[in-house]
C-alpha positions as CSV (number, residue, x, y, z in Angstrom):
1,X,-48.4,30.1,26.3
2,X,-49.9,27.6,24.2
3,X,-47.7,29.5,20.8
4,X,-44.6,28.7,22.7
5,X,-45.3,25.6,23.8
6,X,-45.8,24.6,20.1
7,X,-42.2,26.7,19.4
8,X,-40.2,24.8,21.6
9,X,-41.8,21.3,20.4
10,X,-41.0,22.1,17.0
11,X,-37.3,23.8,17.8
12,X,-35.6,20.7,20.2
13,X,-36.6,17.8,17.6
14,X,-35.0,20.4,15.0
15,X,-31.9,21.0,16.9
16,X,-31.5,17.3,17.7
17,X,-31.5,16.3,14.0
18,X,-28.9,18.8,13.1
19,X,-27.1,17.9,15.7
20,X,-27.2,14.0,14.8
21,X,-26.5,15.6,11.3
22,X,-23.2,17.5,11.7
23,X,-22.0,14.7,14.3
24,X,-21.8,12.0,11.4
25,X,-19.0,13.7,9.5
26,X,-20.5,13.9,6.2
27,X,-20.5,18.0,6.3
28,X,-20.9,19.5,2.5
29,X,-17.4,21.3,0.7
30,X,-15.9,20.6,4.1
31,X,-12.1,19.0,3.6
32,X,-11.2,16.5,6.3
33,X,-7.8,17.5,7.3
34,X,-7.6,15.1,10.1
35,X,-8.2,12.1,8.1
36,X,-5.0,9.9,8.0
37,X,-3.3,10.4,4.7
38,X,-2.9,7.2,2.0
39,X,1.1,6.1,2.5
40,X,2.6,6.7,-1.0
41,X,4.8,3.6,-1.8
42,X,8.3,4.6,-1.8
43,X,11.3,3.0,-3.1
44,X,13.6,0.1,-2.0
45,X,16.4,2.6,-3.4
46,X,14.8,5.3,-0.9
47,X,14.0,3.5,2.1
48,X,17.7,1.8,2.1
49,X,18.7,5.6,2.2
50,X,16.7,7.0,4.4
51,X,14.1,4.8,6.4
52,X,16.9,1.9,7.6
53,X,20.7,2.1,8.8
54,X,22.9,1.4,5.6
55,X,25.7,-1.2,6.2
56,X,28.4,0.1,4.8
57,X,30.9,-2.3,2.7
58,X,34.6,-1.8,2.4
59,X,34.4,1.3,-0.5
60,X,38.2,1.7,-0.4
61,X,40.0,-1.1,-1.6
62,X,42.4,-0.1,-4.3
63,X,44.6,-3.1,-5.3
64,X,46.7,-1.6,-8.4
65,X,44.8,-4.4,-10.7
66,X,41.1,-3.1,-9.8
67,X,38.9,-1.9,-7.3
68,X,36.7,-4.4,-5.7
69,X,33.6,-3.5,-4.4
70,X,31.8,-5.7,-2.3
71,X,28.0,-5.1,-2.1
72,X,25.4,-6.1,0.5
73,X,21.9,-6.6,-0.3
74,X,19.6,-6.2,2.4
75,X,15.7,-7.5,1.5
76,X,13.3,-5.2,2.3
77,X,9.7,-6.7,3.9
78,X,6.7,-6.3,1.9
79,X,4.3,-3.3,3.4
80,X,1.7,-4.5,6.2
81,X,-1.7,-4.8,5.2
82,X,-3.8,-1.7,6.0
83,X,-6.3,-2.0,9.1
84,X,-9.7,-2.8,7.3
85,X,-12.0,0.2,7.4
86,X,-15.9,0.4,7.5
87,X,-17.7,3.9,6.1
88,X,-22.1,4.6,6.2
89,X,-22.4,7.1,3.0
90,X,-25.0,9.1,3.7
91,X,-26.3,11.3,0.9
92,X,-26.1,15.0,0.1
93,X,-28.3,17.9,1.2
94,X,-28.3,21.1,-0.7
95,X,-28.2,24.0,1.4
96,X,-27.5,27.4,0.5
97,X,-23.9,28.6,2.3
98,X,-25.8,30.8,4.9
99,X,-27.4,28.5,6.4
100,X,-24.3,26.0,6.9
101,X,-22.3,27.7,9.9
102,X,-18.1,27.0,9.8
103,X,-17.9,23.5,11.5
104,X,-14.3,21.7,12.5
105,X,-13.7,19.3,9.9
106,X,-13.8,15.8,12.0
107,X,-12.4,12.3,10.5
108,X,-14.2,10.3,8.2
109,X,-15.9,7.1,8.5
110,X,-15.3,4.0,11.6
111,X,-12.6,2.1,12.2
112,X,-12.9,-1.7,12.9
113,X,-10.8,-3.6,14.5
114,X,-10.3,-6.8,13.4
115,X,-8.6,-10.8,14.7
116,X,-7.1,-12.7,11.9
117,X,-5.9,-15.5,12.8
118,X,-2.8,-15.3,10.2
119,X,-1.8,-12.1,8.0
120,X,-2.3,-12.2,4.3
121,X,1.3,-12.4,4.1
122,X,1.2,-15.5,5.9
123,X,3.4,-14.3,8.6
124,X,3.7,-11.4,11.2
125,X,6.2,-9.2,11.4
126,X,8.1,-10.8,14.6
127,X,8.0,-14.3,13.1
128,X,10.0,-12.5,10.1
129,X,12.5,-10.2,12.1
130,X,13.3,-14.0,14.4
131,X,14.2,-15.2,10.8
132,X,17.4,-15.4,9.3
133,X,17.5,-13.6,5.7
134,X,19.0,-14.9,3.1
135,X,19.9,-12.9,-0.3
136,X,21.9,-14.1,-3.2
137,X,22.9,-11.2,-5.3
138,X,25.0,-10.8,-9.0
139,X,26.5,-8.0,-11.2
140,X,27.8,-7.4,-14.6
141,X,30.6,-4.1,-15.0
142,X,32.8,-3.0,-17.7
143,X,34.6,-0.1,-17.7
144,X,37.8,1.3,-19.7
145,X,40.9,2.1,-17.9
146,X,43.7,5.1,-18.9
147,X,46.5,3.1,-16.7
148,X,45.8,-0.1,-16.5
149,X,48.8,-1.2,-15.1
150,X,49.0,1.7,-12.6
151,X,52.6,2.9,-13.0
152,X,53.7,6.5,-13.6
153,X,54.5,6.6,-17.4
154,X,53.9,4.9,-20.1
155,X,50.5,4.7,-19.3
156,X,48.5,1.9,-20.7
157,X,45.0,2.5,-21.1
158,X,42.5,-0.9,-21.6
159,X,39.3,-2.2,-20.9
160,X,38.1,-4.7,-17.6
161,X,35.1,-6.7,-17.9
162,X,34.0,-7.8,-14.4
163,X,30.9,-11.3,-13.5
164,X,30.2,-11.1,-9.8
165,X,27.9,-13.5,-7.5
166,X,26.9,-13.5,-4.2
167,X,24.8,-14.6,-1.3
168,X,24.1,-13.3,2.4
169,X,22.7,-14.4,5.4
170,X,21.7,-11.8,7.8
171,X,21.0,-12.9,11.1
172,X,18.3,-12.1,14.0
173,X,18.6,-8.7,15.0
174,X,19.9,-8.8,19.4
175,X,19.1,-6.4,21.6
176,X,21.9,-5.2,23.5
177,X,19.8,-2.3,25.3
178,X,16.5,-1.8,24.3
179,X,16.6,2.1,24.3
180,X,20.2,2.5,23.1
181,X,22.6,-0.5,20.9
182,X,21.4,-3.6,19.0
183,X,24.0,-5.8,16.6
184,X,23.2,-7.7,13.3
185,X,25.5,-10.7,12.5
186,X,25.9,-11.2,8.7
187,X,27.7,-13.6,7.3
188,X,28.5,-12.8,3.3
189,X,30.7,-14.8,0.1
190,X,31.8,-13.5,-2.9
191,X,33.7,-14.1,-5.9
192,X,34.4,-12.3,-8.7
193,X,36.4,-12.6,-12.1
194,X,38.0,-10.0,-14.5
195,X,38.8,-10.0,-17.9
196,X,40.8,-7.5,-19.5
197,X,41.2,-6.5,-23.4
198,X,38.3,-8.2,-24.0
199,X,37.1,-5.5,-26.9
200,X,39.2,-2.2,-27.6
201,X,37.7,1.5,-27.4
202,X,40.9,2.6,-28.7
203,X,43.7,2.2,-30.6
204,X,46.5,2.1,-27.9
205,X,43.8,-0.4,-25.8
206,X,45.6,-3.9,-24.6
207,X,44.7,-6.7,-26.8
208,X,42.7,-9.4,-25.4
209,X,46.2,-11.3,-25.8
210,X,48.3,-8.5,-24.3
211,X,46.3,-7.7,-21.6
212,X,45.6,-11.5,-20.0
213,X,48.1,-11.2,-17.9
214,X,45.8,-9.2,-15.5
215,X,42.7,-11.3,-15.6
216,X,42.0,-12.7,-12.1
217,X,39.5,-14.7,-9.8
218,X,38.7,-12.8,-6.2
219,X,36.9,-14.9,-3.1
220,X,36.0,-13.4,-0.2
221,X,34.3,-14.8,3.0
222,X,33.8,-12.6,6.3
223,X,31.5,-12.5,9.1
224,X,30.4,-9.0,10.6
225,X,29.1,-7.8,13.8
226,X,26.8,-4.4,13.1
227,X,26.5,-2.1,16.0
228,X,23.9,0.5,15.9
229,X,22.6,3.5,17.6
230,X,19.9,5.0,18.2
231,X,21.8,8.2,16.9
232,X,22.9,6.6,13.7
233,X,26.6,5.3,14.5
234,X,27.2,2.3,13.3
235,X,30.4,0.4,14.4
236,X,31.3,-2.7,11.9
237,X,33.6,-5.8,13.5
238,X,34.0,-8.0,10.6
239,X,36.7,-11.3,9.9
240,X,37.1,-11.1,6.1
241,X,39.0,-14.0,4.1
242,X,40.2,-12.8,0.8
243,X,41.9,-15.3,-1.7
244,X,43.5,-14.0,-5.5
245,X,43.7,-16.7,-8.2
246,X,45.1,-17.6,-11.0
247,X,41.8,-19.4,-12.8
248,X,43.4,-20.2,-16.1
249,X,45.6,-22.6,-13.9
250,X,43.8,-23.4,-10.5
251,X,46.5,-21.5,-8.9
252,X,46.2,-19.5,-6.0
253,X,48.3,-15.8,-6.4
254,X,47.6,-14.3,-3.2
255,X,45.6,-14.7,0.5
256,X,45.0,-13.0,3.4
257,X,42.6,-12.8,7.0
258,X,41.9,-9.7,7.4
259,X,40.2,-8.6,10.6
260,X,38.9,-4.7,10.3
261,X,36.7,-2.4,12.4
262,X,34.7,0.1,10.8
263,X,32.7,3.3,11.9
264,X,29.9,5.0,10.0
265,X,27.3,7.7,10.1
266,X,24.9,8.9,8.0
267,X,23.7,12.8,8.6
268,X,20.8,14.3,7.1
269,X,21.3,17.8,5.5
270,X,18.0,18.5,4.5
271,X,15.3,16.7,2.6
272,X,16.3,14.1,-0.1
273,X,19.8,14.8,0.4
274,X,22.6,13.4,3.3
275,X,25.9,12.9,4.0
276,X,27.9,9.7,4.4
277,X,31.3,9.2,6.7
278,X,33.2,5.8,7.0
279,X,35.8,5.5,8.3
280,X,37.7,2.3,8.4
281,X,41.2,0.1,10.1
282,X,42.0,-3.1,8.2
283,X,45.0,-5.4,9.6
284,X,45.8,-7.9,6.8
285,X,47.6,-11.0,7.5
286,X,49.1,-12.3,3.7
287,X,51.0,-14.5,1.8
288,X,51.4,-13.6,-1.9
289,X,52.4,-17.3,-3.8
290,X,53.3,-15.4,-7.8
291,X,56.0,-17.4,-9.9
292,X,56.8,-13.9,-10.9
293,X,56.5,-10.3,-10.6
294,X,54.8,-7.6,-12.7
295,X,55.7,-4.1,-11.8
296,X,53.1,-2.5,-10.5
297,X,50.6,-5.3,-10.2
298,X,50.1,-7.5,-7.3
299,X,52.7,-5.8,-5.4
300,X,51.0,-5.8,-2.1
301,X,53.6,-8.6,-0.6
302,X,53.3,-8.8,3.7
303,X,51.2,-7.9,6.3
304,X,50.2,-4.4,6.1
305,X,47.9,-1.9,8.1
306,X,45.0,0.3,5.9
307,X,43.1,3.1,7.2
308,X,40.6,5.1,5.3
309,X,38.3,7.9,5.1
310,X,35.6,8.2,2.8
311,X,32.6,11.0,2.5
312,X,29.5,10.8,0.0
313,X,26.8,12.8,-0.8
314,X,23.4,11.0,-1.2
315,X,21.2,12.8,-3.3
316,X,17.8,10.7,-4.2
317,X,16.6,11.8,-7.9
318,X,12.8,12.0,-9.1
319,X,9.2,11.8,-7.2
320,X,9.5,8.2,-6.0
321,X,13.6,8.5,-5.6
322,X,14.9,5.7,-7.8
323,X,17.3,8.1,-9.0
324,X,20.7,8.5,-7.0
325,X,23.3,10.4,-7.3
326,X,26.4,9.9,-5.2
327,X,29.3,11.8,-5.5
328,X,32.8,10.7,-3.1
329,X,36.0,11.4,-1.4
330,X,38.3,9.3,0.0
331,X,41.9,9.0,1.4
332,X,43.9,5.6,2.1
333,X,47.0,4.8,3.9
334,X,48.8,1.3,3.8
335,X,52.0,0.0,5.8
336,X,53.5,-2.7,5.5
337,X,55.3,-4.9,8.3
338,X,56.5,-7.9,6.7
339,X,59.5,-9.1,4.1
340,X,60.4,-7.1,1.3
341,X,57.7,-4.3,2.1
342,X,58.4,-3.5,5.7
343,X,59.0,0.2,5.8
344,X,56.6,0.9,3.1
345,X,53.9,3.3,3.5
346,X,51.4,3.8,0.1
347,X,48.8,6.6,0.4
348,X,45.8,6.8,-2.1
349,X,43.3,9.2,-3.0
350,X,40.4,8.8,-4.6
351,X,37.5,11.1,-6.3
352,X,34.4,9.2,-8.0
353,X,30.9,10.2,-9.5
354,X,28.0,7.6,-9.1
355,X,24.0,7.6,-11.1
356,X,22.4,4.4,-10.3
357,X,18.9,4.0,-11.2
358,X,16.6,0.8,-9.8
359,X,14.9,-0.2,-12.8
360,X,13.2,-2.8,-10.5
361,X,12.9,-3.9,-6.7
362,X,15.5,-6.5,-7.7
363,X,17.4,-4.8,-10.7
364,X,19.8,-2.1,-10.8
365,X,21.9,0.0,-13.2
366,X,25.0,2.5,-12.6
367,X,27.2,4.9,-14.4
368,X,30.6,5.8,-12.9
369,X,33.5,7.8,-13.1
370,X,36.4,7.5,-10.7
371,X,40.0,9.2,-10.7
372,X,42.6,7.6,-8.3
373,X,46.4,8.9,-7.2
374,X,48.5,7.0,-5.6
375,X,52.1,8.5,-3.9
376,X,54.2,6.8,-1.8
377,X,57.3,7.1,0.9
378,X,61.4,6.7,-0.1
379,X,61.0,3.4,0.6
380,X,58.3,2.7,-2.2
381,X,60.1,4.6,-4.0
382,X,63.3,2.7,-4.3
383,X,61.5,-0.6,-4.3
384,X,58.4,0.4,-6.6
385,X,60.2,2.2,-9.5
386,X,57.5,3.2,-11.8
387,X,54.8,1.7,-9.8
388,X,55.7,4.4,-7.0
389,X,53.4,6.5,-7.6
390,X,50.4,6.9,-10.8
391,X,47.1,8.5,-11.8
392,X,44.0,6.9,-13.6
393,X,40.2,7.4,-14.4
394,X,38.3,4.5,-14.6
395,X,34.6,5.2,-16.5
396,X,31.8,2.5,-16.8
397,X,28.8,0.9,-16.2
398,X,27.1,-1.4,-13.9
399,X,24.2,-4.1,-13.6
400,X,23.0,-5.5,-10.6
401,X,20.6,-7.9,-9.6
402,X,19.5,-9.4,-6.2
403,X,17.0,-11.5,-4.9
404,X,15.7,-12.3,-1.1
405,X,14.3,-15.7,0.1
């Protein structure tokens, strides 16, 4: 009795200290697959795509002289602080692999909680979202034209160069249902100027003399209404002033409200790569002021009715995605309803190929190639001439630039 007695003395204060020991965490070659991974920083590119509802902007805008493209910059928040967290080290013991028996990995070290009384930021996260955002945003783009002046034959190929500047303020986001619908009001200006000929690529390129004709000045003001899902439908009401001028002279070419509801969804195919629908109905109430008429240019005289359909591909390039490629479809009808036009129905249909790569959080920089046809009914026909129907690439680059207060 007394040899057993000794035994179990011995054996319990034993057992309790491996117990105490395995308890702690700290078992030897053991991996802790229950530990909370490190979040790996993505990309602003990356998280637009795939982490928040993109707003689309009106993609489809073919006005015979250029496309416009209107782009929204959206700031992203910086990344909350992680919670602080407190660890004991404890050190080593060398034991041989029989004596350590298979033990479920358990996570690593103690959490703390902790009350700040302000976040290193220096504001939390529902003071920000209460907050109206404001974002000014600019762009350089030059690209080289084969029809320039979009008729059928001869075709005259030249060069745009396009300045850009921006600002947007995107307002509180209001719950309609907390489990279902919320809107975002934006408001958003722009303007824009082109300059065409302004160096040659090729012999048969417009002058800088030849081609001034086209230059132009684009404003645009609009307030939108953003609608989304929790399924990822987003319906867009947006009232959209657009104004065409004459900035050689002050004078004003062309203006027009244009109220327009929009619908969009973006569907994940598989990792790194989804798919993009917009579809789009534009009512545009105009008044074109020219002294004259160029065939082919400006032509878009009265009220007239757009609807659109436009696909892309979003394909996110590289480990931390600040690669994208984006190639798109789309298809266009206008009729028009007022003076010389009324009868006249244009369709257009385009094909492009984006790479835009985000040098920087702020800074941006794009390739493109797009192809556009546009075909129209007898009544274009007769009153268009050569500008009834035509075909042209337009291949370039792009630099953007944004910034968020």
């Amino acid at each position: 009795m007394p040899f057993f007695v000794i035994v179990r003395l011995v054996f319990i204060p034993l057992l309790a200290c491996s117990l105490t020991f395995f308890s702690s965490g700290q078992t030897p070659n053991v991996a802790d697959v229950n530990a909370t991974p490190f979040p790996k920083q993505r990309s602003v590119l990356l998280s637009k795509l795939f982490d928040e509802p993109i707003s689309v902007a009106d993609g489809f805008d073919e006005n015979n002289a250029s496309r416009v493209e209107h782009d929204t910059v959206i700031g992203v928040p910086s990344p909350k602080s992680a919670t602080p967290v407190a660890s004991e080290t404890v050190p080593k013991q060398v034991q041989s692999p029989n004596d350590v028996e298979p033990v479920k990995a358990q996570p690593v070290g103690v959490q703390e909680l902790v009350d700040v009384d302000a976040p290193p930021s220096g504001e939390l996260a529902t003071e920000s979202e209460s907050k109206i955002r404001l974002t000014i945003n600019g762009g350089l783009r030059t690209y080289h034209s084969s029809n320039v002046t979009r008729v059928s034959g001869p075709k005259q190929p030249a060069t745009a160069f396009e300045v850009s500047a921006g600002a947007n303020a995107i307002f509180p986001k209001v719950d309609l249902d907390s489990s279902m619908i919320s809107f975002t009001p934006t408001f958003t200006v722009m303007a824009q100027r082109a300059h065409f000929g302004q160096y040659q690529l090729g012999g048969k390129d417009w002058s800088k003399q030849d081609a001034r004709i086209l230059d132009y000045e684009f404003r645009m003001a609009s307030f939108a209404a953003e609608f989304s899902a929790k399924d990822d439908w987003t319906l867009t009401l947006t009232a959209e002033y657009d104004e065409l001028r004459n900035f050689y002279e002050g004078a004003k070419l062309y203006h027009a409200f244009v109220p327009s509801v929009g619908i969009s969804k973006i569907i994940p195919l598989r990792k790194n790569l989804a798919l993009m629908l917009d579809t789009r109905l534009r009512y545009a109430i105009s008044e074109t002021v020219l002294k004259y008429e160029v065939p082919g240019v400006f032509d878009d005289d009265g009220d007239n009715l757009q609807t659109s359909l436009n696909v892309s591909l979003m394909r996110p390039m590289g480990k931390d995605g600040k690669l994208l490629l984006m190639p798109s479809v789309g298809f266009g009808r206008t009729g028009y309803l007022k003076n010389k036009a009324t009868g006249r129905i244009d369709y257009l249909l385009l094909a492009g190929m984006s790479a835009s790569y985000q040098l920087k959080a702020w800074l941006g920089l794009q390739v493109f190639a797009n192809y556009s046809h546009k075909f129209t009914n007898e009544k274009g026909k007769n009153q268009l001439n050569l500008a009834a129907s035509f075909d042209n690439w337009d291949l370039g680059v792009a630099v953007t630039g944004n910034h968020a207060f």
